[in-house]
PyMOL commands that place a pseudoatom at each C-alpha (Angstrom):
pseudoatom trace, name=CA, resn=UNK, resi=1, chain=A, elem=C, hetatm=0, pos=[124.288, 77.016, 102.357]
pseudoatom trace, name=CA, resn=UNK, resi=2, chain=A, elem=C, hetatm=0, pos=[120.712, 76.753, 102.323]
pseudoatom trace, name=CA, resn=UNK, resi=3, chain=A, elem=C, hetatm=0, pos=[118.719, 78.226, 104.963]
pseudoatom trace, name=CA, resn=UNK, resi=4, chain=A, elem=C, hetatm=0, pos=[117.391, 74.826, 106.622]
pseudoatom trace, name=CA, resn=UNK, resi=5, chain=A, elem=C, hetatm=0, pos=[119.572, 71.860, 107.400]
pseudoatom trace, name=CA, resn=UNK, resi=6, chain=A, elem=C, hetatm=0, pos=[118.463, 69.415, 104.170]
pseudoatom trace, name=CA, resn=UNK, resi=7, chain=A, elem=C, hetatm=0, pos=[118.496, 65.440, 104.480]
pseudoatom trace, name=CA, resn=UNK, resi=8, chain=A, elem=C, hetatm=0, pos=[120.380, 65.252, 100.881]
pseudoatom trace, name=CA, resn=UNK, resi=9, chain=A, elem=C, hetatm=0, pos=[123.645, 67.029, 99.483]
pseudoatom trace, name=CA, resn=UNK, resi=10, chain=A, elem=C, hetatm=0, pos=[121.027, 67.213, 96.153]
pseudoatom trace, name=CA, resn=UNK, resi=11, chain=A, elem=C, hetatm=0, pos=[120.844, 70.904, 94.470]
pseudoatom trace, name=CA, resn=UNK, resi=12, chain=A, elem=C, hetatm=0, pos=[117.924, 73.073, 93.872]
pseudoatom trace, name=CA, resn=UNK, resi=13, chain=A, elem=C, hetatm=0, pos=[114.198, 71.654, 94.137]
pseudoatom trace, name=CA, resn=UNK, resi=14, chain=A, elem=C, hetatm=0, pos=[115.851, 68.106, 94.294]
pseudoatom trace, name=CA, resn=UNK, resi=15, chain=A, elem=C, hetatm=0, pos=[117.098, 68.980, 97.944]
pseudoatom trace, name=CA, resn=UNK, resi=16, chain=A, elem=C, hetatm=0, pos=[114.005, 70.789, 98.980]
pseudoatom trace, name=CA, resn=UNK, resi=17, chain=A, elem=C, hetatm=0, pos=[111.724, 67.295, 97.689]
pseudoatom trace, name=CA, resn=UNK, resi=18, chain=A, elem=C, hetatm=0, pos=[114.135, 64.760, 99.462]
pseudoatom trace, name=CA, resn=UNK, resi=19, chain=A, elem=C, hetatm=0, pos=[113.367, 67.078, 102.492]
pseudoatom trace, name=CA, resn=UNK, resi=20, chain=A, elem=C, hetatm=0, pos=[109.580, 67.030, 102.198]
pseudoatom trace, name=CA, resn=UNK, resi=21, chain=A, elem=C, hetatm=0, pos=[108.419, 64.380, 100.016]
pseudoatom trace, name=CA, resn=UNK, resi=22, chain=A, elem=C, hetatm=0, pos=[105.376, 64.688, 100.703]
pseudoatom trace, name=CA, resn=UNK, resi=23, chain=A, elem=C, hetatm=0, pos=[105.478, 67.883, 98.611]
pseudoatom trace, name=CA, resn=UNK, resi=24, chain=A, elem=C, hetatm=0, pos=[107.146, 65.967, 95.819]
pseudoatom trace, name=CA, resn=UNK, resi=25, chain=A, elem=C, hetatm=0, pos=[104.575, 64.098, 94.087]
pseudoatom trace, name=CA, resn=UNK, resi=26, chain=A, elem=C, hetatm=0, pos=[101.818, 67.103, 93.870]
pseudoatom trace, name=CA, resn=UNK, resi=27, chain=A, elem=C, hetatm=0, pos=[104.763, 69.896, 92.205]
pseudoatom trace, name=CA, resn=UNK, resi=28, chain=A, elem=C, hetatm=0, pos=[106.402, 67.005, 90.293]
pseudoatom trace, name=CA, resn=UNK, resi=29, chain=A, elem=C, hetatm=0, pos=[103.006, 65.440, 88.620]
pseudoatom trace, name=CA, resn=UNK, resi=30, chain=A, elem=C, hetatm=0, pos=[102.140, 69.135, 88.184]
pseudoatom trace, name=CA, resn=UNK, resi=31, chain=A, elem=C, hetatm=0, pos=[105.386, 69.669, 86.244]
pseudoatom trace, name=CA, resn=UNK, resi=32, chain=A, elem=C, hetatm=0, pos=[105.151, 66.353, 84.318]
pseudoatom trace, name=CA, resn=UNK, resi=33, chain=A, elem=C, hetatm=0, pos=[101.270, 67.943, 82.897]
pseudoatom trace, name=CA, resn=UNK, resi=34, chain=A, elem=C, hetatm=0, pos=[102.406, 71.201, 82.232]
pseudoatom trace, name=CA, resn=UNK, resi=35, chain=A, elem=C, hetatm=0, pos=[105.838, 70.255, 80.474]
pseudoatom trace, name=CA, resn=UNK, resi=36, chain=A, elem=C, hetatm=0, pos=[105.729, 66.800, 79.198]
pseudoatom trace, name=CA, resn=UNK, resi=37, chain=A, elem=C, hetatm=0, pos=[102.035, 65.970, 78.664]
pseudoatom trace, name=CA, resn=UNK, resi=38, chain=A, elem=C, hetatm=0, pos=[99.921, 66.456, 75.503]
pseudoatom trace, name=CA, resn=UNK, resi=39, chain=A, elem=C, hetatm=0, pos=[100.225, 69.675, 74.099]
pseudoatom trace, name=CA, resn=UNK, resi=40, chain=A, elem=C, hetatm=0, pos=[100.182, 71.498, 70.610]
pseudoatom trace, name=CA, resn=UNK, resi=41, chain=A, elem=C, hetatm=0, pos=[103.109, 73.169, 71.874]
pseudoatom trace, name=CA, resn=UNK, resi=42, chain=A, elem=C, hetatm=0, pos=[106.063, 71.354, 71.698]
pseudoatom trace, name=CA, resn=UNK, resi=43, chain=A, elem=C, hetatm=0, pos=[108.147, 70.157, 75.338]
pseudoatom trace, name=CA, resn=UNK, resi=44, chain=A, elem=C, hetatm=0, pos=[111.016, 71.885, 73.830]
pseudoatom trace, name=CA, resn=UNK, resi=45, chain=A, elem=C, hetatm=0, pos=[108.523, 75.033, 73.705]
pseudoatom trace, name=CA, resn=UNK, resi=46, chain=A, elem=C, hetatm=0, pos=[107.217, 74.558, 77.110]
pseudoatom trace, name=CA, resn=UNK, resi=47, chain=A, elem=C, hetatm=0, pos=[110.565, 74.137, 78.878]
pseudoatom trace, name=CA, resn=UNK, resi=48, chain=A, elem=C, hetatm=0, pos=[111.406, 77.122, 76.860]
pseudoatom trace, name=CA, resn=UNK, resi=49, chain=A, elem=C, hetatm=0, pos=[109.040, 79.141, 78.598]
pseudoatom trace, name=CA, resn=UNK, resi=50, chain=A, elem=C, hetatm=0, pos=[110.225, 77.899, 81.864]
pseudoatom trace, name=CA, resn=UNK, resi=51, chain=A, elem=C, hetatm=0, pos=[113.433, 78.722, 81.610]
pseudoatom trace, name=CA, resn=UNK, resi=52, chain=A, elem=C, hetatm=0, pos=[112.760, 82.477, 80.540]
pseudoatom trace, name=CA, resn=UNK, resi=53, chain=A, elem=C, hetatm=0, pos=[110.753, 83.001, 83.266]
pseudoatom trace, name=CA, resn=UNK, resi=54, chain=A, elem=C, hetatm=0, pos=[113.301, 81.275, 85.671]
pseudoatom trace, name=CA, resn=UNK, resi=55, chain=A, elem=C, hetatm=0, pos=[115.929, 83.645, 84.225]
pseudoatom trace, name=CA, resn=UNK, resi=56, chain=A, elem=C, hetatm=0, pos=[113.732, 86.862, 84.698]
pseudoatom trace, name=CA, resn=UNK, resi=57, chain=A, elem=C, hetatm=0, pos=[112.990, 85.492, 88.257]
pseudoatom trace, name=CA, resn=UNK, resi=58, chain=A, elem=C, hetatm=0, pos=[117.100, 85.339, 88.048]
pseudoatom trace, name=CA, resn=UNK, resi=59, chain=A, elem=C, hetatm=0, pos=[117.074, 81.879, 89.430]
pseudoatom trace, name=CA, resn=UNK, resi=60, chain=A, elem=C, hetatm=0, pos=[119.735, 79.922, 88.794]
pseudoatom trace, name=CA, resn=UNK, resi=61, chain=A, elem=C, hetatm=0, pos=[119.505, 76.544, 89.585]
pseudoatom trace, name=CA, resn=UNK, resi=62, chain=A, elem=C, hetatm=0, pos=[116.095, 76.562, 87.704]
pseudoatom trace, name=CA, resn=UNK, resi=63, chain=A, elem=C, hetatm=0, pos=[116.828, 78.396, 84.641]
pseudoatom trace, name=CA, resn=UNK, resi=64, chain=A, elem=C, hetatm=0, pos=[119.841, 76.257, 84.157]
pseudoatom trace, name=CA, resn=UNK, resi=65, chain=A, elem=C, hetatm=0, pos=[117.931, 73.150, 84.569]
pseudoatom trace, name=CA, resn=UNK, resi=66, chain=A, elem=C, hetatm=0, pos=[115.331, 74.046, 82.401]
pseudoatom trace, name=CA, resn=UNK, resi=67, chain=A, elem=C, hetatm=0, pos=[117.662, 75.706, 80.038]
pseudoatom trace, name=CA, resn=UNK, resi=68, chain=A, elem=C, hetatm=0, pos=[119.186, 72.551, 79.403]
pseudoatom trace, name=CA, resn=UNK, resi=69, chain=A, elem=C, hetatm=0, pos=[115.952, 70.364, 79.170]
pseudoatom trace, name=CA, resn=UNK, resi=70, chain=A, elem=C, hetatm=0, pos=[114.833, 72.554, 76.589]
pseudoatom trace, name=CA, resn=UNK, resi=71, chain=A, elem=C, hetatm=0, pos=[118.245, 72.610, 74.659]
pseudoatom trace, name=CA, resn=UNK, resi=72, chain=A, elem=C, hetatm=0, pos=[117.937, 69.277, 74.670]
pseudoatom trace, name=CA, resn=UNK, resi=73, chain=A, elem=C, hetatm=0, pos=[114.594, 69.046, 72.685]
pseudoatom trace, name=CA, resn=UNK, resi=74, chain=A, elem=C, hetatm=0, pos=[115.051, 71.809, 70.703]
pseudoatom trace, name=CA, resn=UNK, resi=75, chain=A, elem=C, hetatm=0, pos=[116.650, 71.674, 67.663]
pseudoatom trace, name=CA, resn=UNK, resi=76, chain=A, elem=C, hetatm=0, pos=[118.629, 75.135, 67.662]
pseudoatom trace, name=CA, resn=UNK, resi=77, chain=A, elem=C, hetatm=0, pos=[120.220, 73.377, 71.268]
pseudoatom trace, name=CA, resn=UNK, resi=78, chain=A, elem=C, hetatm=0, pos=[121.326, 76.086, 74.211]
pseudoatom trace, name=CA, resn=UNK, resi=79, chain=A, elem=C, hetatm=0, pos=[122.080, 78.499, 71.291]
pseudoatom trace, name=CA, resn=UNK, resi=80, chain=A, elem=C, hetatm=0, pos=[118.155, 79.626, 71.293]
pseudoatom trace, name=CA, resn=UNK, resi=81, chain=A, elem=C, hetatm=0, pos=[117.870, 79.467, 74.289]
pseudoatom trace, name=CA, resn=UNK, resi=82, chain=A, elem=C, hetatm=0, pos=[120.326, 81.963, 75.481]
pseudoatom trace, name=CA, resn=UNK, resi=83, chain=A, elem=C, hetatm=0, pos=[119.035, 84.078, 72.704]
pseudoatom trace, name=CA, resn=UNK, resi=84, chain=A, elem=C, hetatm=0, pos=[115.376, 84.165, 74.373]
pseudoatom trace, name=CA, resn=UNK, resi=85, chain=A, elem=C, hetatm=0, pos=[117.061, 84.441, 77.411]
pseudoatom trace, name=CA, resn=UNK, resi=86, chain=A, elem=C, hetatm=0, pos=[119.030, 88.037, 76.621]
pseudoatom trace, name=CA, resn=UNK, resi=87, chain=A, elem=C, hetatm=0, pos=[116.714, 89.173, 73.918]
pseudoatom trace, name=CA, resn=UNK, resi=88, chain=A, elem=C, hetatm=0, pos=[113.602, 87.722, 73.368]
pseudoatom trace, name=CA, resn=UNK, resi=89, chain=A, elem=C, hetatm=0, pos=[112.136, 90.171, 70.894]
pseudoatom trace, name=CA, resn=UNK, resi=90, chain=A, elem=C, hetatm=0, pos=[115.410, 89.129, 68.377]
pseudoatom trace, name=CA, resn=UNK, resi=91, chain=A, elem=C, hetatm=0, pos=[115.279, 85.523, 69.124]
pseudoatom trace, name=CA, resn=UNK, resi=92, chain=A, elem=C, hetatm=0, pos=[114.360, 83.819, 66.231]
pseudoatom trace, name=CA, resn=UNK, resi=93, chain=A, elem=C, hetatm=0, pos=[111.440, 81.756, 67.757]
pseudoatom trace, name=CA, resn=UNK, resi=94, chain=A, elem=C, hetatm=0, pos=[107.864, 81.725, 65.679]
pseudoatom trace, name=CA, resn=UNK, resi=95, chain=A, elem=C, hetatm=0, pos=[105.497, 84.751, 66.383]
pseudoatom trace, name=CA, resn=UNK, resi=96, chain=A, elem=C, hetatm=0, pos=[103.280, 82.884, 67.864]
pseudoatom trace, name=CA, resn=UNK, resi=97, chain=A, elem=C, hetatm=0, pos=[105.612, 81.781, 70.592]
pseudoatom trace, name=CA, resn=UNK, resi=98, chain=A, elem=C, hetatm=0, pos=[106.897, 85.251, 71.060]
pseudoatom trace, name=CA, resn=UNK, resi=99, chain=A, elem=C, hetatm=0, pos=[103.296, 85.908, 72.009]
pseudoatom trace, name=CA, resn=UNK, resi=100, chain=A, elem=C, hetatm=0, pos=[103.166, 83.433, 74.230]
pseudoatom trace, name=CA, resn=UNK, resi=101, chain=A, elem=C, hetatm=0, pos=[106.780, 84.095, 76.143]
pseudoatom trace, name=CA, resn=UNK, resi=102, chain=A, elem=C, hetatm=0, pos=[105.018, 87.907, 76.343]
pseudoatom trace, name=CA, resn=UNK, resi=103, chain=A, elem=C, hetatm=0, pos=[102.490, 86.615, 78.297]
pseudoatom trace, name=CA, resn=UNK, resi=104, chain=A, elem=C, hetatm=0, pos=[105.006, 84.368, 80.302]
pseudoatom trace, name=CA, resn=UNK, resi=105, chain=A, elem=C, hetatm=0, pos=[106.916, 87.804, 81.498]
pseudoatom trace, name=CA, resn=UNK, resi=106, chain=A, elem=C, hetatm=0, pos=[103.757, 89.802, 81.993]
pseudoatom trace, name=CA, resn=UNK, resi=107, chain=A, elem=C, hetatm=0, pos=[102.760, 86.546, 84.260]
pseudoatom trace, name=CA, resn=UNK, resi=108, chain=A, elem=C, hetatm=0, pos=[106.347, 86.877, 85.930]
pseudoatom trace, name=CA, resn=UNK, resi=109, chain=A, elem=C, hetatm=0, pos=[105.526, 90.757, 86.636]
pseudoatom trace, name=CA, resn=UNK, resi=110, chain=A, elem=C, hetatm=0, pos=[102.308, 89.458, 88.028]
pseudoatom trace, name=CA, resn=UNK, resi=111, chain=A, elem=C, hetatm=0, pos=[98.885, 88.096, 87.002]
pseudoatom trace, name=CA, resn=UNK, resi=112, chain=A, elem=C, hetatm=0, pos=[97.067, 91.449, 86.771]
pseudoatom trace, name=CA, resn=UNK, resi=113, chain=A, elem=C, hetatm=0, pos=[100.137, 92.701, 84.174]
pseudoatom trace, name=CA, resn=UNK, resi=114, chain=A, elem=C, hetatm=0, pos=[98.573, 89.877, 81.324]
pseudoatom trace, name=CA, resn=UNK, resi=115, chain=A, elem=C, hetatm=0, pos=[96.777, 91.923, 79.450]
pseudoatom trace, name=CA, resn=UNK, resi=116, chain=A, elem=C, hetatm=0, pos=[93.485, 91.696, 76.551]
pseudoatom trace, name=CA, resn=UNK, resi=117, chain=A, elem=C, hetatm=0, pos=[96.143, 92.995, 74.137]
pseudoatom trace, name=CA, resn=UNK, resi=118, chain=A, elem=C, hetatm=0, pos=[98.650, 90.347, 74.874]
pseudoatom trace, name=CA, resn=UNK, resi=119, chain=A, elem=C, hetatm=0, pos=[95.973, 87.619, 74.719]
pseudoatom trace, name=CA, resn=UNK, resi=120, chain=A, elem=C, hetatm=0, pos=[94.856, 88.902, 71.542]
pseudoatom trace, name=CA, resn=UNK, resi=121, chain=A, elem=C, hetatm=0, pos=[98.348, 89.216, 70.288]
pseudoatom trace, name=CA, resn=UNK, resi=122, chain=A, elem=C, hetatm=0, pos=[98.815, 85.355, 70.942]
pseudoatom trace, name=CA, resn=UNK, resi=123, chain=A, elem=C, hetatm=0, pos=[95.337, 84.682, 69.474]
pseudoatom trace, name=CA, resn=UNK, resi=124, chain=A, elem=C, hetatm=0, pos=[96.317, 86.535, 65.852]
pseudoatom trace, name=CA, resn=UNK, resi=125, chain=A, elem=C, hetatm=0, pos=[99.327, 84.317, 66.058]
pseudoatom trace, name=CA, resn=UNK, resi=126, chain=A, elem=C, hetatm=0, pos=[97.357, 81.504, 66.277]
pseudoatom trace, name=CA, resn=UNK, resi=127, chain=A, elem=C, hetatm=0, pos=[97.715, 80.276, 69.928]
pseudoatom trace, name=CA, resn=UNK, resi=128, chain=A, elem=C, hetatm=0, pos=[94.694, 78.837, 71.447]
pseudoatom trace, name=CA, resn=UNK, resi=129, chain=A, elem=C, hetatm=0, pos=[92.910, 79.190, 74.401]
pseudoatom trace, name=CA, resn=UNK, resi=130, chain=A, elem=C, hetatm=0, pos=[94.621, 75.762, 75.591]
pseudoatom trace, name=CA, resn=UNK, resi=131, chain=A, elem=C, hetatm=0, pos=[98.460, 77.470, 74.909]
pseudoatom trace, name=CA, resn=UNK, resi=132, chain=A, elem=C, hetatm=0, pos=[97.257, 80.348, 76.346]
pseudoatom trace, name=CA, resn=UNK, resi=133, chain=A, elem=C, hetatm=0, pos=[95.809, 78.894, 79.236]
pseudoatom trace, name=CA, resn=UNK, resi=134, chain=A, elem=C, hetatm=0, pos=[99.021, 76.427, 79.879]
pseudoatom trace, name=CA, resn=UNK, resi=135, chain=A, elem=C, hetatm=0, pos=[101.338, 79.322, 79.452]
pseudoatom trace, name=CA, resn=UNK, resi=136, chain=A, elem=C, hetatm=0, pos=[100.061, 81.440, 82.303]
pseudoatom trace, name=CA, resn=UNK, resi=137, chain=A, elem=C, hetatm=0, pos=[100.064, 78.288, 84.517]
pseudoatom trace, name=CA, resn=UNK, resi=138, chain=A, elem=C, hetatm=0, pos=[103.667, 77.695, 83.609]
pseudoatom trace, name=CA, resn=UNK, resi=139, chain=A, elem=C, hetatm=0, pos=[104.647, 80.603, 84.463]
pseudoatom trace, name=CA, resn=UNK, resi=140, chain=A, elem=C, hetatm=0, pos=[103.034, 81.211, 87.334]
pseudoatom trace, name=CA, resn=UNK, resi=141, chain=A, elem=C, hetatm=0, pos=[104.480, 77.651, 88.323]
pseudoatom trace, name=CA, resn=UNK, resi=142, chain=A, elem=C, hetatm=0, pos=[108.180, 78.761, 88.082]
pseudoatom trace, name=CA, resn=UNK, resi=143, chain=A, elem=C, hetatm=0, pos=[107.417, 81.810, 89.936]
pseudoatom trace, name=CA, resn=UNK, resi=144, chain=A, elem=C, hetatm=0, pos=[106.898, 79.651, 92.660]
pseudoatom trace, name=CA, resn=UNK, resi=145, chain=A, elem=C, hetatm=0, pos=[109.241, 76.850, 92.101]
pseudoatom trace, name=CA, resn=UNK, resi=146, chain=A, elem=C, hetatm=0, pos=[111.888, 79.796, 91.566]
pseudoatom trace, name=CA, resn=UNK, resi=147, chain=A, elem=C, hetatm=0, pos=[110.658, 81.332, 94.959]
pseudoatom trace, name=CA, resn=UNK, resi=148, chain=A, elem=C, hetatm=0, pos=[110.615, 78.042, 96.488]
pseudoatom trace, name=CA, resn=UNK, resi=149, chain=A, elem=C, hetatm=0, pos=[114.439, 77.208, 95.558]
pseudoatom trace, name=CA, resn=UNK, resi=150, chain=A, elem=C, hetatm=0, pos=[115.250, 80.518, 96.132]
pseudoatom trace, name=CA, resn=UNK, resi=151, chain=A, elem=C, hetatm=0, pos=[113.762, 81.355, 99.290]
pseudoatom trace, name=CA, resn=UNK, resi=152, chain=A, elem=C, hetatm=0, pos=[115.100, 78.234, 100.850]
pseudoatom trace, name=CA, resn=UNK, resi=153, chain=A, elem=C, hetatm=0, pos=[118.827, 79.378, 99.540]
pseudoatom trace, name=CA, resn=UNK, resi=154, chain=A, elem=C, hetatm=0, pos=[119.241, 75.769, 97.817]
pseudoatom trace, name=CA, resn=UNK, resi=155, chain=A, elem=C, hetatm=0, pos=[122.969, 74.896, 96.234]
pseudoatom trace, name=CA, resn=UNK, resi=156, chain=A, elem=C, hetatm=0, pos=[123.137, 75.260, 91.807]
pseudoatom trace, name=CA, resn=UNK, resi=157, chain=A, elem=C, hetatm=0, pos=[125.808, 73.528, 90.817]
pseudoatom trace, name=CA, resn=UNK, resi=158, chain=A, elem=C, hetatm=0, pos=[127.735, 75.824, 88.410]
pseudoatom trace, name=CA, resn=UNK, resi=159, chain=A, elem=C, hetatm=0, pos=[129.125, 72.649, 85.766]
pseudoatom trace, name=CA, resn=UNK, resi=160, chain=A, elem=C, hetatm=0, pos=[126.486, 72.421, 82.974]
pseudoatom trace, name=CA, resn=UNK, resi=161, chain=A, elem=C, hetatm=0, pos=[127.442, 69.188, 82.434]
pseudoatom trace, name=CA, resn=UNK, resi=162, chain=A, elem=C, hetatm=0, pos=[124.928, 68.566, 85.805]
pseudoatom trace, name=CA, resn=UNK, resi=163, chain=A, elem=C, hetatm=0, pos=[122.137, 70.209, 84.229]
pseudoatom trace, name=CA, resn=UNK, resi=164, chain=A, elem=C, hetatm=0, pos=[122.938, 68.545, 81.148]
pseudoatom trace, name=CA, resn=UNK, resi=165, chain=A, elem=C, hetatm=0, pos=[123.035, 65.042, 82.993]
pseudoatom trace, name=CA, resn=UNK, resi=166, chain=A, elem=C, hetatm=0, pos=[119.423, 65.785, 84.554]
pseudoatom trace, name=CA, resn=UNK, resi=167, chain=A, elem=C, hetatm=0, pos=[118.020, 66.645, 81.640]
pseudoatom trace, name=CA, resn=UNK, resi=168, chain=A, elem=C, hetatm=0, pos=[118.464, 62.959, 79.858]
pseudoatom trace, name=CA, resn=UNK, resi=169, chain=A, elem=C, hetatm=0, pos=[116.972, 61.775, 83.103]
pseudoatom trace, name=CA, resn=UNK, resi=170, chain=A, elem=C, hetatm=0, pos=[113.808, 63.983, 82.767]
pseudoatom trace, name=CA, resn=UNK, resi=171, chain=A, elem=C, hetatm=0, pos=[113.471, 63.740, 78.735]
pseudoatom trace, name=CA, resn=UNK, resi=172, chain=A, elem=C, hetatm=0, pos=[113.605, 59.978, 78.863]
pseudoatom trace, name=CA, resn=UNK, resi=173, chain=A, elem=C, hetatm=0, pos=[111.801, 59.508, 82.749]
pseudoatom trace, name=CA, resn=UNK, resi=174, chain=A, elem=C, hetatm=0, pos=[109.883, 62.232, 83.049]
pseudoatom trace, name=CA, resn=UNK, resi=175, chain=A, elem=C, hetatm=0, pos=[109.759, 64.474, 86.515]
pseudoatom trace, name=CA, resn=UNK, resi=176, chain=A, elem=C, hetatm=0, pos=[108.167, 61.712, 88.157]
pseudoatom trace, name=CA, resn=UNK, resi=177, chain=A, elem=C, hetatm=0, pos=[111.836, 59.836, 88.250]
pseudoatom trace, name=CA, resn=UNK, resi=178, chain=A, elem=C, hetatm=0, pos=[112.675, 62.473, 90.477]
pseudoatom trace, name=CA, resn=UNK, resi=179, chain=A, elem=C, hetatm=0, pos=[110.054, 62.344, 93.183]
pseudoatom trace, name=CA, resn=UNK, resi=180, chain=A, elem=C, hetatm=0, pos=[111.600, 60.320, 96.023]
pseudoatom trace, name=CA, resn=UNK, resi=181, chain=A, elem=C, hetatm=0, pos=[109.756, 57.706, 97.730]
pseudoatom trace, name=CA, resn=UNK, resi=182, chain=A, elem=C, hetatm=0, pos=[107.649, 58.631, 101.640]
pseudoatom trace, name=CA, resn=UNK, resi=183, chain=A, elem=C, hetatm=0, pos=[109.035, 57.001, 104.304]
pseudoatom trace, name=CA, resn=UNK, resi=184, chain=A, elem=C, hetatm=0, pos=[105.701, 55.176, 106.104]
pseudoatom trace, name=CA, resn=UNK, resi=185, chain=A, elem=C, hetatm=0, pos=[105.915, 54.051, 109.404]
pseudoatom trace, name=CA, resn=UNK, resi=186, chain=A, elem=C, hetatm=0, pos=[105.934, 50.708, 110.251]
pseudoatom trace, name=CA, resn=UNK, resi=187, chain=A, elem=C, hetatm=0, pos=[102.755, 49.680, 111.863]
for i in range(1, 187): cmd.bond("trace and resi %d" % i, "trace and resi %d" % (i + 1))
show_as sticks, trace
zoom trace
């Protein structure tokens, strides 16, 4: 049960966004840059990256959200994914986004912990400063979405099937079909 009485039976961020839509838009367009706009890295990649730092921030409704939006556009499906997720150094993902999900769990252990040897690691992969750059905001992004859904004790469904549903939703409609509309009052 979460912690404050929610307007919607939704799970995870949904909830916490019917609650306060105002907050909706802002964390939902910022989602829809980071994970679905242009990008050398691929949205498969990018989700990627935000479900292994949801599952090192061992949050559940997000990593299994983003786990399955990733499977989805990836073509090794929820088989790589649970691979990053329990060993990311066997995984068989490129270097160069090994490099990258380094920096994603130094980012997770906190900003200061990303280190000139971990950028330079991504760099001799062949990340750029761009990849770089969105990396470290995605993670730092699901360390606070995870804290957010966390924090507020929000419901995860435990059927994958749910995840699996929202993640046709947000492939095909982006995050911006889930940002519900402010109520105004009439004047």
């Amino acid at each position: 049960m979460a912690h404050i009485a929610l307007n919607s039976d939704e799970p995870g961020i949904r909830g916490l966004l019917r609650f306060r839509p105002e907050t909706a838009r802002p964390l939902n367009d910022l989602a829809e840059v980071l994970l679905r706009g242009e990008s050398t890295l691929s949205r498969g990649d990018r989700e990627l990256i935000a479900a292994y730092v949801s599952s090192l921030n061992r949050c559940k409704f997000c990593y299994s959200s983003h786990a399955a939006f990733a499977a989805a556009q990836l073509a090794e499906g929820m088989d790589l994914v649970e691979q990053v997720r329990t060993d990311v150094d066997a995984a068989p993902v490129s270097p160069k986004l090994r490099a990258l999900l380094g920096i994603a769990a130094a980012v997770q252990q906190g900003g200061q912990q990303v280190s000139d040897k971990d950028v330079a690691a991504a760099r001799a992969e062949g990340a750029t400063d761009v990849e770089i750059h969105d990396t470290v905001l995605i993670a730092a992004a699901f360390c606070m979405f995870n804290r957010y859904v966390d924090g507020l004790a929000t419901f995860a469904p435990d059927d994958p099937e749910a995840y699996a549903m929202a993640a046709q939703r947000v492939i095909t409609e982006g995050y911006g079909s889930t940002t519900p509309p402010v109520e105004r009052p009439a004047r």
